[in-house]
NURO-144599 format. One record per residue: residue in three letters; x, y, z of N, C-alpha, C in turn. Coordinates in steps of 0.1 Angstrom, whole numbers, plus 5000, padded with zeros to 4 digits. Example, Ala and Ser with C-alpha at 12.3 -4.5 7.8 and 13.67 -1.06 7.14 Angstrom:
2
ALA513249435078512349555078513249675078
SER512849785071513749895071512950005079
This chain:
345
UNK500849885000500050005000500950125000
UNK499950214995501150394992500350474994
UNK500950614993500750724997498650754989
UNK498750674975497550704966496750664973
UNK497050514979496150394989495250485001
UNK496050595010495550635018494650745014
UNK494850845002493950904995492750874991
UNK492950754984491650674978490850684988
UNK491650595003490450585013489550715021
UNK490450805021490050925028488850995020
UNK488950955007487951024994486750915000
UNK486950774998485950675004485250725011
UNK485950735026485250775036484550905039
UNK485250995029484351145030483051105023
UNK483151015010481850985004480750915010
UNK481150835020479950735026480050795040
UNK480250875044480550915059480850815070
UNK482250785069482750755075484050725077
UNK484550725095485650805098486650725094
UNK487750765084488950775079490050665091
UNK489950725105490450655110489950485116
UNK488950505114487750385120488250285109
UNK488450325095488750225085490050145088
UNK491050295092492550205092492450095105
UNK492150125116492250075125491749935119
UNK490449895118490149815109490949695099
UNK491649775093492749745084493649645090
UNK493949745099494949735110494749555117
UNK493649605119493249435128492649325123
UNK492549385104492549255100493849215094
UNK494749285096496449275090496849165100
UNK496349195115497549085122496548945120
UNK495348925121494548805116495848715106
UNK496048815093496048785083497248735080
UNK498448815090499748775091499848685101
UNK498848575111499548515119498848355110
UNK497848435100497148325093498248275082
UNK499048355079500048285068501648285074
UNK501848365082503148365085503848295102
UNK502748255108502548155124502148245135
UNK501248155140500248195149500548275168
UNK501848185165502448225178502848365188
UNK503148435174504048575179502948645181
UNK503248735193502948875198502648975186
UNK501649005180502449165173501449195169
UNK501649345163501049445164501049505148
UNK500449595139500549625124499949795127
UNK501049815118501349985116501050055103
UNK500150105103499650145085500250305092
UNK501050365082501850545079500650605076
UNK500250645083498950755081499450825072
UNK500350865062500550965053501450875038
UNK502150825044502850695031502050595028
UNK501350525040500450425034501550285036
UNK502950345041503950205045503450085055
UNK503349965053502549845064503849775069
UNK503749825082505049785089504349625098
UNK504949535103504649425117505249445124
UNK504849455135505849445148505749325157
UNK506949285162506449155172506749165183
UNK505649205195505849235209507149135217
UNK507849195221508849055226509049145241
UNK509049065252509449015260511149045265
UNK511549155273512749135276513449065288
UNK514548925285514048845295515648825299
UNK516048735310517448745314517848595301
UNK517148465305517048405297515848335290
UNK515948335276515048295266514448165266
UNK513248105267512948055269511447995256
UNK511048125251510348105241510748265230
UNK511148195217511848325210510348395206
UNK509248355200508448415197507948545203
UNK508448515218507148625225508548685238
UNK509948625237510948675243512248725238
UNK512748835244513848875235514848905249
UNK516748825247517648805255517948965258
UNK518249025271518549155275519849225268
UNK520649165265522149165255521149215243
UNK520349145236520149175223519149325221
UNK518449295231517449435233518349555233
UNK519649585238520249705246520649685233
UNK520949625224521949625208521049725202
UNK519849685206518449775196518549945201
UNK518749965216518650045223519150025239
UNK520150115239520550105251519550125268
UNK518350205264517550245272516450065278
UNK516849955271515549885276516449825288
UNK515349715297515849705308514649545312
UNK515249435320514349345318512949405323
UNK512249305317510749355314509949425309
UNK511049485302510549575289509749485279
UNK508849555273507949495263508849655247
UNK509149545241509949605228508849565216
UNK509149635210508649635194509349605178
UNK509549455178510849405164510149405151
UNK510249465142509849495131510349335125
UNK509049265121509049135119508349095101
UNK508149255094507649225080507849145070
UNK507049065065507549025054507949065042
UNK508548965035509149065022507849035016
UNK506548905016505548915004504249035013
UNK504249025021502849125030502249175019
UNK503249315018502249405010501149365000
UNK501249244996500049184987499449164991
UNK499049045005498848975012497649175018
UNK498949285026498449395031496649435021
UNK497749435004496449494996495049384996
UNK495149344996493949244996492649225010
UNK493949215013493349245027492949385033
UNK492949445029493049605033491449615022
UNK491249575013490549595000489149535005
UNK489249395011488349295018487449395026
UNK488349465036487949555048487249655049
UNK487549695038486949845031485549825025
UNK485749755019484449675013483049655023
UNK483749575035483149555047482449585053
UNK483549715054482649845065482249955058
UNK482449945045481550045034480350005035
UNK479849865034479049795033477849795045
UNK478549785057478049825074477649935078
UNK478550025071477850155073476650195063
UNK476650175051475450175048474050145053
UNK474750015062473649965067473149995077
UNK474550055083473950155098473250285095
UNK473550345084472750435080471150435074
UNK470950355070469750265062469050265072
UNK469550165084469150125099468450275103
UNK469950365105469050465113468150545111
UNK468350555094467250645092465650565093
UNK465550465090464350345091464150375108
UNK464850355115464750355131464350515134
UNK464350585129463850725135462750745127
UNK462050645118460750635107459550555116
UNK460250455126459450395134458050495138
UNK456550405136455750475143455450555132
UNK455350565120455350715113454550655099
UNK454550715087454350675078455050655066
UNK455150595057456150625044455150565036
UNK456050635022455350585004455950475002
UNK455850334997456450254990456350204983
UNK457050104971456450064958456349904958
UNK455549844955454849644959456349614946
UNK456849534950457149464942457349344938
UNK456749274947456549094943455749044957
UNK455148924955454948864966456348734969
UNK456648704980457148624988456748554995
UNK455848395001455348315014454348435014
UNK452948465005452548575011453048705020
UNK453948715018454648855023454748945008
UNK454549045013454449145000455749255004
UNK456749224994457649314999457549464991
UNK458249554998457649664991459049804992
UNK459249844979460849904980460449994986
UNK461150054997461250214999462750255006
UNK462850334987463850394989465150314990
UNK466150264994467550184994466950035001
UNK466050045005465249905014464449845006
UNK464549705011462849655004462449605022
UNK460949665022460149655033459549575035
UNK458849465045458249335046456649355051
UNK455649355044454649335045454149215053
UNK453749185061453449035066452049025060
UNK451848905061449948875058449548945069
UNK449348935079448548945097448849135096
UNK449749175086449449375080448949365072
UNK448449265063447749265052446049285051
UNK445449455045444249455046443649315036
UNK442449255046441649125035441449145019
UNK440949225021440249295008441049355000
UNK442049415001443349464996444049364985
UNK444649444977445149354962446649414963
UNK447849364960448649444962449549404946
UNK449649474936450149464926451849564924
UNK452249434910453549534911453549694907
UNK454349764907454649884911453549994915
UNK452349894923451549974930452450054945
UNK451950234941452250274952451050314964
UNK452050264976451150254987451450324999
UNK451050385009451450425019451150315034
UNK452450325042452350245051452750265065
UNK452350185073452850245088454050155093
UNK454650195095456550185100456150095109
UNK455950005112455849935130456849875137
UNK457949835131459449815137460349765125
UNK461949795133462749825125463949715128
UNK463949655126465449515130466549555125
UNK467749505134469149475126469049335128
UNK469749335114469849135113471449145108
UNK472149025107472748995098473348975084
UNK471549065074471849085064471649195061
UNK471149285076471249445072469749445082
UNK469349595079468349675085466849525079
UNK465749525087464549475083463849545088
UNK462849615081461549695085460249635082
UNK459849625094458249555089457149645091
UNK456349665078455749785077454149715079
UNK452949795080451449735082450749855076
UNK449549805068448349885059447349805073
UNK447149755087446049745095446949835108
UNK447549905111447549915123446550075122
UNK446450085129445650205135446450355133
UNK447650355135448450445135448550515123
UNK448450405110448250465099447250565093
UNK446150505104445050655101445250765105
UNK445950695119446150885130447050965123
UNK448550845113449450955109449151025096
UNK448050975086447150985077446551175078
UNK445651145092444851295095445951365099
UNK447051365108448251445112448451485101
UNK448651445083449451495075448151585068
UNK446651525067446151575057445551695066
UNK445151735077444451805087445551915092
UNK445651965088446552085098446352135108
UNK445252145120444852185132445452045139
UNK445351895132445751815142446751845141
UNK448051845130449651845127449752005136
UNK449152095141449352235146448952175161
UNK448252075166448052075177446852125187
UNK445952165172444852225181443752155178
UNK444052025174442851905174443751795175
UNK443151745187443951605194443051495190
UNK444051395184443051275180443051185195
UNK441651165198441951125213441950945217
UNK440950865201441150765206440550705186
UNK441050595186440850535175440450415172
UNK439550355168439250235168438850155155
UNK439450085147439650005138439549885131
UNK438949845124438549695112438849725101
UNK440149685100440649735086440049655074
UNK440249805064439549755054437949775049
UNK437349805062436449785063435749945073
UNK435649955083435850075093436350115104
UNK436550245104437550325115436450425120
UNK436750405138435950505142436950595144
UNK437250745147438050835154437750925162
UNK437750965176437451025181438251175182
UNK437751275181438851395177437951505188
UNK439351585195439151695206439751835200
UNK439051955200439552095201439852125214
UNK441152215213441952285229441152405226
UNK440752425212440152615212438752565204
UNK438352615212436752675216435952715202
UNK436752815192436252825180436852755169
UNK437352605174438052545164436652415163
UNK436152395152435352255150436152145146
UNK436452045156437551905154437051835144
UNK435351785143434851685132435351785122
UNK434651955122434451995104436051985100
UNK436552025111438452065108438951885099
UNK438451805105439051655098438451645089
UNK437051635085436251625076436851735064
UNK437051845061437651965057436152005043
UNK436452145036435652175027435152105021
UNK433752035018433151935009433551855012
UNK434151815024435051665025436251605017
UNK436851725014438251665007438951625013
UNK439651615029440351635038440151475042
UNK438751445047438351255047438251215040
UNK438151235026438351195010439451155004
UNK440651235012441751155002442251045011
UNK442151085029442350975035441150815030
UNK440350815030439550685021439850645009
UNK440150725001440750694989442150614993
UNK442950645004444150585005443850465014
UNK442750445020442850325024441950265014
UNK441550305004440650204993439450184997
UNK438250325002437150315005437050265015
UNK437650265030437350175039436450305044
UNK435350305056434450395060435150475073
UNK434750595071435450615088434450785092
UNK434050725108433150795111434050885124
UNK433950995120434851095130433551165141
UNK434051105153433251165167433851235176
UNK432951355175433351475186434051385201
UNK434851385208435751325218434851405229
UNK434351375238433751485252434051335264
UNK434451445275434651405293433651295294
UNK432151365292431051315298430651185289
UNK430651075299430550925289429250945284
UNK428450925291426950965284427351055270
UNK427651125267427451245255428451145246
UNK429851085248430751025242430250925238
UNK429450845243429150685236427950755233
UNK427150775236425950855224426550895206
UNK427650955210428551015199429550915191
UNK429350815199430250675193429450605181
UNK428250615187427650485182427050545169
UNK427250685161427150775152427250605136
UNK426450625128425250725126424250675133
UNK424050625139422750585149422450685154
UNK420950745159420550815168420350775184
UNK420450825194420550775206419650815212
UNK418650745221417750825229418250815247
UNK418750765249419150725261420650645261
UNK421650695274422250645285422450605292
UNK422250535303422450485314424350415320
UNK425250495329426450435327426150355342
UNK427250295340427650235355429450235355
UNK429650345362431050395362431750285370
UNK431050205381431850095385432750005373
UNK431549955367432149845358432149875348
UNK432350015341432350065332431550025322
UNK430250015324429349935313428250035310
UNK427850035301427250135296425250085288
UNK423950135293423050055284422650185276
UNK422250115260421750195256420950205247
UNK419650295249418850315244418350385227
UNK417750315220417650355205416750365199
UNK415750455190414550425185414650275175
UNK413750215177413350085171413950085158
UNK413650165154414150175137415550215136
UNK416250215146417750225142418250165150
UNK417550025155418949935163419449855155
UNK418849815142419849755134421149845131
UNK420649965126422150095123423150045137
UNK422850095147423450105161424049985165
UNK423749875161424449755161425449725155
UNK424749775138425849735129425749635121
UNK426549595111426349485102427449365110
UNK427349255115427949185124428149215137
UNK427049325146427449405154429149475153
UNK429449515146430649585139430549735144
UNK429449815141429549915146429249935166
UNK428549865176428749865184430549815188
UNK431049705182432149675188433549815184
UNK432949845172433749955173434050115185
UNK432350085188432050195193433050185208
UNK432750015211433049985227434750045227
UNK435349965216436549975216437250145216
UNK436350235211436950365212436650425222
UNK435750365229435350445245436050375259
UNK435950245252436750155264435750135274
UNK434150125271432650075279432849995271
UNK431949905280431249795277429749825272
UNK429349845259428049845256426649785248
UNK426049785261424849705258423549805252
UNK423649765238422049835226421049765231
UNK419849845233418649775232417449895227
UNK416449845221415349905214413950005226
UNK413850095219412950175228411950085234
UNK411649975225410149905225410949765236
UNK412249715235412949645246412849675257
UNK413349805259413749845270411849905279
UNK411149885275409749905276409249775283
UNK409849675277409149565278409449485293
């Protein structure tokens, strides 16, 4: 290796960001591997790359001893003071032990290394930027199925869809673009693995955060969300200010605003309820579009009955009771529907 050798690398590592010296060291420690792998295992030593020539020096730690006993790792006190008058037993010395073939043996190996940790660090970088994506959303493009896994590029990554994130109803074709929710981020052995989901819940919240600007500003809190993907999302949404409307604000002008969110989950339904303290007014507001005529809670056991004109306890139920179980899940009651003419009886 030469003076060019350490340039090359220095240009490397300014290009992929990373540190100049992190490589040599590297080098460094896969040099003595490499020298005890072809030249014997036994000796002490240490490898010196010239931060500026690029010269690859060995050194073999020796031992300053009265008498020798093993030459590999000991050097006679007579011969040490020949090197330098200043050693003294017990000195640990440094014998320049190079080979005449190394340098090839150096290039190769130095080339191996670089490759390595060019490679690593990409990956650490890939990693982190994925790892700080966690929880969020991204665009990605389908590009094949796999064991039903749909992997999906984004960006320097291909992303793993599992089935169990896979909406039922959902088609996923090639270079269909899709948006997804980040759910975790692995280091493996063959690099970063991100497993991404089209069912988790979060996808909606981070959905309205992007398309709603009072939520992304902070002055409409999404307070609770409840989900059957594919199919419907309840959301419950709160204003901190008084002349802010949280439904009209998500909903937005003519409903463009909940329009392109549906569009991006492929028509799934989603009914946005005013979020209020008072459970009575809240599960009244859950169970939307149903009309409600009555409350009754029991704050003990958090169970809630409730009352409905006749003609809308099929609505308030739901199609598979689907819309009550939604309702239960965004309020966290337990609720029991029954009919005006029921609850009469």
């Amino acid at each position: 290796m030469n003076a060019e050798f350490i340039e090359a690398l220095e240009q490397i590592a300014k290009e992929k960001s990373i540190n100049t010296e992190v490589l040599l060291d590297a080098i460094e420690a896969a040099l003595i591997s490499a020298y005890k792998r072809n030249f014997g295992s036994s000796q002490n030593v240490s490898v010196n790359i010239d931060r500026i020539s690029g010269e690859v020096k060995v050194f073999a730690k020796k031992k300053v001893v009265e008498e020798i006993e093993n030459d590999f790792l000991e050097i006679g006190l007579e011969q040490a003071r020949s090197i330098s008058k200043k050693y003294d037993l017990g000195d640990i010395i440094d014998i320049e032990v190079t080979p005449k073939k190394f340098g090839r043996i150096a290039a190769q190996t130095a080339k191996q290394v670089v490759v390595q940790r060019i490679r690593e660090a990409e990956r650490g970088i890939i990693f982190e930027e994925f790892f700080s994506r966690q929880n969020d959303i991204a665009t990605g493009i389908v590009q094949r199925v796999e064991k039903k896994n749909v992997m999906v590029e984004m960006g320097k990554i291909e992303a793993i869809l599992a089935p169990n994130e896979q909406v039922p109803a959902e088609e996923y074709h090639f270079n269909d673009r899709i948006k997804v929710y980040v759910i975790e981020v692995k280091k493996t052995t063959k690099g970063p693995q991100v497993l991404i989901s089209r069912t988790h819940p979060g996808l909606v919240k981070r959905l309205f955060e992007k398309e709603v600007p009072e939520i992304y500003e902070g002055v409409v809190e999404i307070k609770s969300i409840s989900r059957e993907p594919g199919s419907r999302t309840k959301i419950a949404v709160h204003s901190v200010d008084a002349n802010v409307d949280p439904v009209g604000a998500c909903v937005g002008p003519k409903g463009n605003r909940v329009q392109v969110i549906v569009d991006e989950l492929r028509g799934e339904k989603i009914d946005i309820i005013k979020w209020n303290s008072d459970p009575v007014e809240y599960i009244a507001a859950s169970l939307s579009p149903a009309k409600v005529l009555k409350v009754d809670v029991n704050e003990d056991e958090k169970a809630a009955k409730v009352i409905v004109p006749d003609y809308q306890l099929s609505l308030a139920i739901g199609k598979e009771g689907q819309n009550a179980r939604l309702a239960a899940k965004l309020t966290g009651w337990k609720i029991d529907i029954k009919s005006e003419s029921q609850s009469n009886a």
